[in-house]
C-alpha positions as CSV (number, residue, x, y, z in Angstrom):
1,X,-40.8,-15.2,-5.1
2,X,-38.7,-17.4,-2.9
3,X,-38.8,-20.1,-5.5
4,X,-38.2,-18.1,-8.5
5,X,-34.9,-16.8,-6.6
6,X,-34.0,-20.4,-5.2
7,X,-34.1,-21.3,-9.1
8,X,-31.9,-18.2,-9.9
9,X,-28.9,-19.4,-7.2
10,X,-29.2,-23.3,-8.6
11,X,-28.7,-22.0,-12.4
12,X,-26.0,-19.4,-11.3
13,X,-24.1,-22.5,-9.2
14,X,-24.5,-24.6,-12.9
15,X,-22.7,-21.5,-14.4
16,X,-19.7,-23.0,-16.2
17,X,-18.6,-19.5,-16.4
18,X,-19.2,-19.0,-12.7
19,X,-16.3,-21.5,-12.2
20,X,-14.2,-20.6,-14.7
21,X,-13.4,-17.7,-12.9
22,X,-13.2,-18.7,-9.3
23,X,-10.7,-21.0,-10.6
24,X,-9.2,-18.0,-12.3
25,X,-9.0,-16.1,-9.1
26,X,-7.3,-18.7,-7.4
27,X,-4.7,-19.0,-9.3
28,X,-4.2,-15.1,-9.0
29,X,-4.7,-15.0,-5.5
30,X,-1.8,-17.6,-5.5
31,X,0.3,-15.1,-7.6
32,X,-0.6,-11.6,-5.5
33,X,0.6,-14.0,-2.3
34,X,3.9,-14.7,-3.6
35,X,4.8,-11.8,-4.9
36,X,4.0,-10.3,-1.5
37,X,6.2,-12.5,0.2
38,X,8.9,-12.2,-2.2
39,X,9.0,-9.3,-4.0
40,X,11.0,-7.6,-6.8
41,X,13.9,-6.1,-5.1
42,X,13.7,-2.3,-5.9
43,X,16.8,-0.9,-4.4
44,X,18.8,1.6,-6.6
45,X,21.6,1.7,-4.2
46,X,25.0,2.0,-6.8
47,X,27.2,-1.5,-6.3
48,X,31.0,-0.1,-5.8
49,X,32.9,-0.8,-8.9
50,X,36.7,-1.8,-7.2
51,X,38.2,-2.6,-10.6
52,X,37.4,0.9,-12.0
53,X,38.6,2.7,-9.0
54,X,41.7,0.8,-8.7
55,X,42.4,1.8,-12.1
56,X,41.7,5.3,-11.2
57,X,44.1,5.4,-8.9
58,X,46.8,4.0,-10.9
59,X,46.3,7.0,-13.1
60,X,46.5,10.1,-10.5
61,X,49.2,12.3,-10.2
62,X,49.7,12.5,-6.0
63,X,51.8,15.4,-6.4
64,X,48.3,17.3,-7.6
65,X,46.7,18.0,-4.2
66,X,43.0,17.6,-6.1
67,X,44.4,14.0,-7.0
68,X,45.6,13.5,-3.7
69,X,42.1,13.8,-2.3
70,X,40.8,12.0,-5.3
71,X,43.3,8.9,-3.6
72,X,42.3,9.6,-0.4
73,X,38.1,8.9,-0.8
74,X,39.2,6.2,-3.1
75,X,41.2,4.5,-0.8
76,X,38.8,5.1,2.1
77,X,36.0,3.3,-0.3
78,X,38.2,0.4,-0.8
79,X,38.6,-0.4,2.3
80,X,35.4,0.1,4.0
81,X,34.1,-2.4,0.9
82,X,36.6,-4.4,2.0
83,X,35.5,-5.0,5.6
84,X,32.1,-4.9,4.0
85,X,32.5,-8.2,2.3
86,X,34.6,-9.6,5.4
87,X,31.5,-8.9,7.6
88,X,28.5,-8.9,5.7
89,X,25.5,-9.2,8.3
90,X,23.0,-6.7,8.4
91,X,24.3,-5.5,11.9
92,X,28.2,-5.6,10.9
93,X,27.5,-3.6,7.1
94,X,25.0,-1.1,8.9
95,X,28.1,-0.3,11.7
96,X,30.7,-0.1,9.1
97,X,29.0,2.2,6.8
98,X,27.8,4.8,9.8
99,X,30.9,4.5,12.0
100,X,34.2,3.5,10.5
101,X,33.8,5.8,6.9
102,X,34.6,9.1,8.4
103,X,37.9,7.3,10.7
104,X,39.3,5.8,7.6
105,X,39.4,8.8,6.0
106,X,41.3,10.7,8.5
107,X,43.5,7.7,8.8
108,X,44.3,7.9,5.1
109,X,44.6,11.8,5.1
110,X,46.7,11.7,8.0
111,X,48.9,9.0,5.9
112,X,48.9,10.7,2.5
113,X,47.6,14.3,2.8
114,X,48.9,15.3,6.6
115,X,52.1,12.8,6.4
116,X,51.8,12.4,9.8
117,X,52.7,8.7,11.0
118,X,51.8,9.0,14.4
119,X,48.1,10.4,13.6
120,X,48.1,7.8,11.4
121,X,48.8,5.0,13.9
122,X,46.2,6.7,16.4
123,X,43.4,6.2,13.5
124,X,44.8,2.8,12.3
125,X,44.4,1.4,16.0
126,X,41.1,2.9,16.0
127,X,40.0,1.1,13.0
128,X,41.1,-1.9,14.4
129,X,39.5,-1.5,17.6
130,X,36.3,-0.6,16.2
131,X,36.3,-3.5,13.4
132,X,37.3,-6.0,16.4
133,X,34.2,-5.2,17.8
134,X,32.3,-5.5,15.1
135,X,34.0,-8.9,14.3
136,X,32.6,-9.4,17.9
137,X,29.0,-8.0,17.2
138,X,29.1,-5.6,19.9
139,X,26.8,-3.5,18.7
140,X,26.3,-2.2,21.8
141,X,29.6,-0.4,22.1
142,X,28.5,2.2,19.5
143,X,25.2,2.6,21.0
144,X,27.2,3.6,23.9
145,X,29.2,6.0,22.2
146,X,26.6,7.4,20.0
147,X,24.7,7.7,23.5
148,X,27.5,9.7,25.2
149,X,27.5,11.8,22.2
150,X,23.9,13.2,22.1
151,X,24.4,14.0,26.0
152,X,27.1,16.0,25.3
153,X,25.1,17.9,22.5
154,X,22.1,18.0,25.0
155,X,24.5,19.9,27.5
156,X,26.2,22.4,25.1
157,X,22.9,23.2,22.7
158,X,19.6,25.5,22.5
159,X,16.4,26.1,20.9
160,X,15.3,23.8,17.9
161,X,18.8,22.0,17.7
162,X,18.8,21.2,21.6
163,X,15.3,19.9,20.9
164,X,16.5,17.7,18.2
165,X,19.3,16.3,20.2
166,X,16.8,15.5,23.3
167,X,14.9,13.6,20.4
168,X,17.5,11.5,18.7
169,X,19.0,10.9,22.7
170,X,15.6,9.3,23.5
171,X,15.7,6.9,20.3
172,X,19.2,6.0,21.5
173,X,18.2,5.0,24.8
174,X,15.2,3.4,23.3
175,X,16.9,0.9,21.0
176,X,19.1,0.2,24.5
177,X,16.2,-0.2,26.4
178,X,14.7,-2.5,24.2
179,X,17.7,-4.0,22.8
180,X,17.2,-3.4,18.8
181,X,20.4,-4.5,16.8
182,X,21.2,-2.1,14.0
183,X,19.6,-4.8,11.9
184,X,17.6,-3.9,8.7
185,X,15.3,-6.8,8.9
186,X,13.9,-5.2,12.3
187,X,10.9,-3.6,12.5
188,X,12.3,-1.6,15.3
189,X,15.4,-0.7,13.7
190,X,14.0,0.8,10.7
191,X,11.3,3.3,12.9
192,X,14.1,4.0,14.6
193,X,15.8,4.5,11.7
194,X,13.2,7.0,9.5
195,X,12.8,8.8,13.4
196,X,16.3,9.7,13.2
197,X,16.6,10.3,9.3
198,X,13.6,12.8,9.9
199,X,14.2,14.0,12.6
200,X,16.2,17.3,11.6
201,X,14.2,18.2,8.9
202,X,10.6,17.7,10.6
203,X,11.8,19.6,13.7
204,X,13.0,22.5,11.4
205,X,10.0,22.7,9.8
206,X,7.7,22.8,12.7
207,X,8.6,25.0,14.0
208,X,8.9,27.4,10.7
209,X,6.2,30.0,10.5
210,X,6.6,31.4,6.8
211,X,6.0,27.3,4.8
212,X,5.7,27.2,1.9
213,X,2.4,25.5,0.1
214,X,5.0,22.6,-0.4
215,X,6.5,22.5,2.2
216,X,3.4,22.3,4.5
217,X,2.8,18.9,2.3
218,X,6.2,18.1,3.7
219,X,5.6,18.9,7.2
220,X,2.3,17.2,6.9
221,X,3.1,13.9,5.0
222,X,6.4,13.7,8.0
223,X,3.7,14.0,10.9
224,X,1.4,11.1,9.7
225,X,4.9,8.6,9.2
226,X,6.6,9.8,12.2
227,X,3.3,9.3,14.6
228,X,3.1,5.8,12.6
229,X,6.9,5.0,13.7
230,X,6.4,6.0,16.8
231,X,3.6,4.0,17.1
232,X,5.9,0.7,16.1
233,X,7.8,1.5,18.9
234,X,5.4,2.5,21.5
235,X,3.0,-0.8,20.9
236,X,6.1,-2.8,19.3
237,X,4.1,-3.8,16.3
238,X,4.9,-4.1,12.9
239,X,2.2,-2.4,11.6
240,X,4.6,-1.5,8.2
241,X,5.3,-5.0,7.0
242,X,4.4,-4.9,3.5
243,X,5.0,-8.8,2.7
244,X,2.3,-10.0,5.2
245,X,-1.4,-11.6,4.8
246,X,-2.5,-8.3,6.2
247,X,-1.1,-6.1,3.8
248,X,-2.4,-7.8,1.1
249,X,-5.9,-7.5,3.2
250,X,-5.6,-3.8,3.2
251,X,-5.0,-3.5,-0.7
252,X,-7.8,-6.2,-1.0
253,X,-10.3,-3.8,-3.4
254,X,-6.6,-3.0,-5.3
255,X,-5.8,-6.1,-5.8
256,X,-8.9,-8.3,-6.3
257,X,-11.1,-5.6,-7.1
258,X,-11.4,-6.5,-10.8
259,X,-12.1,-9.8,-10.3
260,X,-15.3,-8.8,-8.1
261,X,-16.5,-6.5,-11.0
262,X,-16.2,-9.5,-13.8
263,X,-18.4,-11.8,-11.0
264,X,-21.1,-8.9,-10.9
265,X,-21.3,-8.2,-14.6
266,X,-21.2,-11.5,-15.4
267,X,-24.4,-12.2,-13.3
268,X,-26.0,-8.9,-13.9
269,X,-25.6,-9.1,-17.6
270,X,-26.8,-12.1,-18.1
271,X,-29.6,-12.7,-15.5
272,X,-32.0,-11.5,-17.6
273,X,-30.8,-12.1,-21.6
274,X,-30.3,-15.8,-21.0
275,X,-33.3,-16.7,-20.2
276,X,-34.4,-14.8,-23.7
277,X,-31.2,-16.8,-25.6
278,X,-32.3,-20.1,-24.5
279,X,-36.2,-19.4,-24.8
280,X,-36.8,-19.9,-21.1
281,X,-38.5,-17.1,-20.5
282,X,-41.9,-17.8,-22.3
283,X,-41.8,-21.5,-19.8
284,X,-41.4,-18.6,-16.9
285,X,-44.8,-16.3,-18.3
286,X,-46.4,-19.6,-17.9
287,X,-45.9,-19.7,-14.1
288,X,-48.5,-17.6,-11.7
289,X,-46.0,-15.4,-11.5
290,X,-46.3,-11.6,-12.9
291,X,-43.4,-10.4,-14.7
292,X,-42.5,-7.9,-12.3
293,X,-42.1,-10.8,-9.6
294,X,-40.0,-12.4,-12.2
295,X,-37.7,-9.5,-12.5
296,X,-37.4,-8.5,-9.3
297,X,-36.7,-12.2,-8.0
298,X,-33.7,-11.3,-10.2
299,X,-32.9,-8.4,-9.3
300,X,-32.9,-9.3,-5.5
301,X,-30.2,-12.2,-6.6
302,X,-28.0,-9.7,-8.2
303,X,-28.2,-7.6,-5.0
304,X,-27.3,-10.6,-2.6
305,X,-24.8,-11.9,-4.3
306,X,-22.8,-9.0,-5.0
307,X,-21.7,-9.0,-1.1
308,X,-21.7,-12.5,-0.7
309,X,-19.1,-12.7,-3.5
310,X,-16.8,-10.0,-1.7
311,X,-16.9,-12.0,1.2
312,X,-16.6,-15.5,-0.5
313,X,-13.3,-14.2,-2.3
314,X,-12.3,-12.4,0.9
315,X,-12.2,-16.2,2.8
316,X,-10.1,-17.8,-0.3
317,X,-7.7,-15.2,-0.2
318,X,-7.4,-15.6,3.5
319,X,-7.0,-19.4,3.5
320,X,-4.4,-19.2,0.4
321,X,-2.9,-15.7,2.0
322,X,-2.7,-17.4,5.2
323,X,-0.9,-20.7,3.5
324,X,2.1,-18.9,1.6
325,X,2.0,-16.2,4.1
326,X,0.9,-17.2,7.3
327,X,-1.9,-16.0,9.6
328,X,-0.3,-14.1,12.6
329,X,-0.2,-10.9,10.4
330,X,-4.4,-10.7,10.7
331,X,-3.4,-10.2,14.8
332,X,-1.5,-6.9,13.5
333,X,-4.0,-3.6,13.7
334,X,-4.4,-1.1,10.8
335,X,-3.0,2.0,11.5
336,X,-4.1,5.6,10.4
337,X,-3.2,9.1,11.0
338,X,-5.8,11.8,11.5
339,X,-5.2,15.3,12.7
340,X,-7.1,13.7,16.2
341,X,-4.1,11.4,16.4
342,X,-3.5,7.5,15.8
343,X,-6.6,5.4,14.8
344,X,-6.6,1.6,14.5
345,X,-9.1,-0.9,13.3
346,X,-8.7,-4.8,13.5
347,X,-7.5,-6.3,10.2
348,X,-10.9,-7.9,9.3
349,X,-12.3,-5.1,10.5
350,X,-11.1,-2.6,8.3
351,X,-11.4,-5.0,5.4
352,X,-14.9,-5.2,5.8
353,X,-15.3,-2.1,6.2
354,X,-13.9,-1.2,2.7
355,X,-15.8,-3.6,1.6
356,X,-19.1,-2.2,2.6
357,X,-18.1,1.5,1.8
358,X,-17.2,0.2,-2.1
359,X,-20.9,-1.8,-2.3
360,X,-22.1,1.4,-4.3
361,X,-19.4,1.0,-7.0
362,X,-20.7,-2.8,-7.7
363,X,-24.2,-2.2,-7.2
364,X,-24.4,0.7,-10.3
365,X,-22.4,-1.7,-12.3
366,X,-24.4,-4.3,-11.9
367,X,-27.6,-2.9,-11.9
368,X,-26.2,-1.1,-15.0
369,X,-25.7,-4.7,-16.7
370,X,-29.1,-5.6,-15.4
371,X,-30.7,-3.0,-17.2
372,X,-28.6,-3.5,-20.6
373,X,-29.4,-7.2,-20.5
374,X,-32.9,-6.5,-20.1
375,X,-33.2,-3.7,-22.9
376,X,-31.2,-5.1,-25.4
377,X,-31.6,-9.1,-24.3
378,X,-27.7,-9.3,-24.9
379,X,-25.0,-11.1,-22.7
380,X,-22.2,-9.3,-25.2
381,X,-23.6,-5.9,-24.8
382,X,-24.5,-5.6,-21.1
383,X,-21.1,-6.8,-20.6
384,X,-18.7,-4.9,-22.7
385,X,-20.9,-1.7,-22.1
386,X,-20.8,-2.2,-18.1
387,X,-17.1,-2.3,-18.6
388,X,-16.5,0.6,-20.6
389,X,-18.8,2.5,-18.4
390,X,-16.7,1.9,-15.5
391,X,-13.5,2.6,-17.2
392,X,-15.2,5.6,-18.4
393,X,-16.5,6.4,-14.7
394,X,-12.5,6.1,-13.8
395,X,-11.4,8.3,-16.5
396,X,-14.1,11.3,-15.7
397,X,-13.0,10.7,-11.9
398,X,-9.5,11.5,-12.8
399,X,-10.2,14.6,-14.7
400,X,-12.4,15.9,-12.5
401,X,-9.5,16.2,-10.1
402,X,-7.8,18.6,-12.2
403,X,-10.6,20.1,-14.4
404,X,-13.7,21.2,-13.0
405,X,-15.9,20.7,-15.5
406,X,-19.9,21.3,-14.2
407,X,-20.6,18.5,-16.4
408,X,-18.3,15.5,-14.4
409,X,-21.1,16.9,-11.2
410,X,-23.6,14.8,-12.6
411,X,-21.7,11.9,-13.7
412,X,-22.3,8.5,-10.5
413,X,-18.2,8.3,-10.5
414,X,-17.3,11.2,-8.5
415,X,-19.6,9.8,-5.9
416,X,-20.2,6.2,-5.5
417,X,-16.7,5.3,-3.7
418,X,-17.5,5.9,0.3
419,X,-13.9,4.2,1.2
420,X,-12.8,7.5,2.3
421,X,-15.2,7.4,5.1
422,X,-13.0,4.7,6.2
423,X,-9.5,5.8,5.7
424,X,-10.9,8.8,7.3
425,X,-10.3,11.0,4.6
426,X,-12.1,13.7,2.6
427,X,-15.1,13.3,-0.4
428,X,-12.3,13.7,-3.1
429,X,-14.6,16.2,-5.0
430,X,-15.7,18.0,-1.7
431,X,-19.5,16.3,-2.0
432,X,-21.7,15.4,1.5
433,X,-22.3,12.0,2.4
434,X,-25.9,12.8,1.8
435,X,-25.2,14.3,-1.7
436,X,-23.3,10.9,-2.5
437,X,-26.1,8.5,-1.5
438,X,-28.8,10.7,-3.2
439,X,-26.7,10.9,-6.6
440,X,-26.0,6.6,-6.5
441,X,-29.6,6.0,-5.7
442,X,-30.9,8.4,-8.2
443,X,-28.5,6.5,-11.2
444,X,-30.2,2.9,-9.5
445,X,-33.9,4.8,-9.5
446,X,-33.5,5.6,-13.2
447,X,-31.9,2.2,-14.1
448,X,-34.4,0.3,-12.6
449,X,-37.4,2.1,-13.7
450,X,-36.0,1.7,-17.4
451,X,-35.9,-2.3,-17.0
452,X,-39.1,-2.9,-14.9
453,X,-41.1,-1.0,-18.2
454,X,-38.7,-2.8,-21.2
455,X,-39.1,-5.6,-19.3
456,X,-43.1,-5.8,-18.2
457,X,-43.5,-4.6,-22.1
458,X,-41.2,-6.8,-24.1
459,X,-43.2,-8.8,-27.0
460,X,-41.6,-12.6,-26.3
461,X,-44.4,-14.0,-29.4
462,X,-41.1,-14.5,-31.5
463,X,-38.9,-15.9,-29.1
């Protein structure tokens, strides 16, 4: 047995094919790492279009009071895009935009709208004031402000809007505390920033007793990100990054996932065939061997190596991950939200873990190959029809989220993905673990039993 399988590993490893691929996957691995580190930007905020609004304001009639405040917000845009390109840094355009709008505004209305010059001088020294310290990147001076604010609001509110005041208060003297800049490239900043975003809404709806169905999806999607927030600020981690080797670790079976299932039905799908194409198998009936030794030497290959090759493209994408996007992110913990609270796993961890929980997708695939190879002696045909089986396994699993059709109950699809075991979610279709392993092992049981009596039959006198 031992030598029939140590012959198996030494023809795979001659596999032209075998290399073919791994060279393949390198290349792609390269690709996913870049494009995590830089990817597309997606932001769909509107670019301010000066020319057009200069010319809009050529063209209104200030003795219409709707043009006058038509003048007035266009003339408050201008400038703030002005200062905008003056100070461009993260912490400068994040000040400008939250605390100078609303003050150039009334400095302009006081101007044009009010006509009154000495409320317009107050405001105008206040702009200057509050631009010189952001010339100066005293950041700090706002926090102060913003700080002496929400105490105020503390002192004169009640019920769920003195409860959201106590809230943002405690963010406020957080990001003091720790000293965050209201910088966008800061992991602190931006929990900070969703807290506060949220903060109204979540608090609003918690403590709403009529929700809607949709809005207790609301309520519910804003408890899992806030508690992840406030978890980046309570451990000071950056658990979010999305351009990191971890990331990419998380979303390995996403990413990679198809390049595992080519490795297995290659293998599988040809384990058996090949030896058939190249008229090898009547030199194997010639050994001591019986043929179900024979088969199951090959079968045992096509079980081993299906984890060793998650694991041997796990390591290349961690080596080439870990050149273009360095290592430190691995140190990071995965973060998920339960109804029990926060639960984290180490990064390698929780890869492995997915790893293991999607070993029954692979293993029906491949065993599926196996058996196609071995009834039909074709390479061609246990590939293309372990493909399309899977496809078709993704297609049924999809419909049988929205149609419940008794027939999807028996198809292997709705059951042979355990990962949310590990996310620590739900069966999708509501099925037991138990159910699950009893339905994957019944589809290998049948599979098997097919190829053990094609194969222990087959007539080779004309091979």
């Amino acid at each position: 047995m031992f030598r029939l399988m140590k012959n198996e590993i030494i023809k795979l490893l001659k596999k032209k094919s075998f290399y073919v691929v791994t060279f393949i996957f390198i290349l792609f691995c390269i690709l996913t790492n870049v494009v995590y580190k830089n990817p597309l930007d997606s932001s769909l905020a509107e670019e301010v279009d000066i020319n057009q609004i200069e010319d809009e304001n050529q063209h209104l009639d200030l003795d219409n009071s709707d043009d006058l405040l038509i003048y007035v917000e266009n003339l408050t845009t201008l400038k703030v895009e002005e200062f905008m390109q003056l100070y461009s840094n993260n912490v400068a355009t994040y000040l400008i935009k939250n605390n100078l709008y609303s003050i150039i505004y009334k400095m302009y209305e006081s101007k044009y709208i009010l006509e009154d010059d000495q409320l317009y001088q107050k405001y105008s020294l206040e702009v200057d004031h509050k631009i010189l310290k952001i010339k100066n990147n005293d950041w700090h001076y706002f926090l102060d402000e913003r700080i002496l604010y929400l105490e105020e609001r503390v002192s004169k509110t009640t019920g769920t809007e003195n409860e959201r005041y106590k809230a943002l208060l405690e963010l406020a003297k957080y990001r003091k505390d720790q000293d965050v800049p209201y910088d966008k490239d800061n992991y602190l900043h931006n929990s900070i920033l969703y807290l506060e975003e949220n903060m109204y809404e979540y608090i609003n709806l918690l403590h709403d007793e009529n929700l809607t169905f949709e809005e207790e999806n609301r309520l519910q999607f804003l408890k899992e990100n806030m508690s992840i927030h406030e978890y980046v600020l309570e451990h000071e981690q950056d658990v979010l990054n999305e351009h990191t080797l971890r990331a990419v670790l998380m979303n390995f079976s996403g990413e990679f996932g198809i390049f595992i299932l080519i490795y297995v039905i290659m293998l599988a799908g040809s384990i058996v065939s090949e030896e058939y194409s190249r008229g090898t198998i009547k030199y194997l009936f010639t050994k001591p061997f019986k043929r179900r030794t024979i088969l199951t030497s090959k079968l045992l290959i096509v079980i081993l190596f299906i984890p060793l090759i998650m694991l041997f493209m796990s390591l290349i994408e961690i080596l080439i991950g870990g050149i273009i996007l360095g290592f430190d992110s691995i140190h990071v913990p995965i973060i998920l939200y339960t109804s029990g609270g926060i639960v984290s796993y180490s990064t390698i961890k929780y890869l492995l873990l997915l790893l293991f929980s999607s070993l029954p997708i692979y293993y029906v695939i491949g065993i599926l190959a196996f058996m196609i190879s071995t009834v039909t002696l074709s390479t061609s045909a246990a590939i293309t029809i372990s493909f399309l089986f899977y496809l078709l396994g993704n297609v049924i699993s999809n419909l049988a989220l929205i149609y419940s059709f008794p027939i999807f109950k028996f198809f292997v699809s709705l059951y042979w993905d355990f990962s949310y075991l590990v996310t620590l979610q739900s069966q999708p279709f509501g099925a037991s673990i138990f159910t699950s392993i009893l339905v994957v092992l019944a589809y290998i049981f049948i599979m098997l039993c097919i190829a053990y009596v094609f194969f222990i039959k087959k007539d080779v006198k004309n091979i």
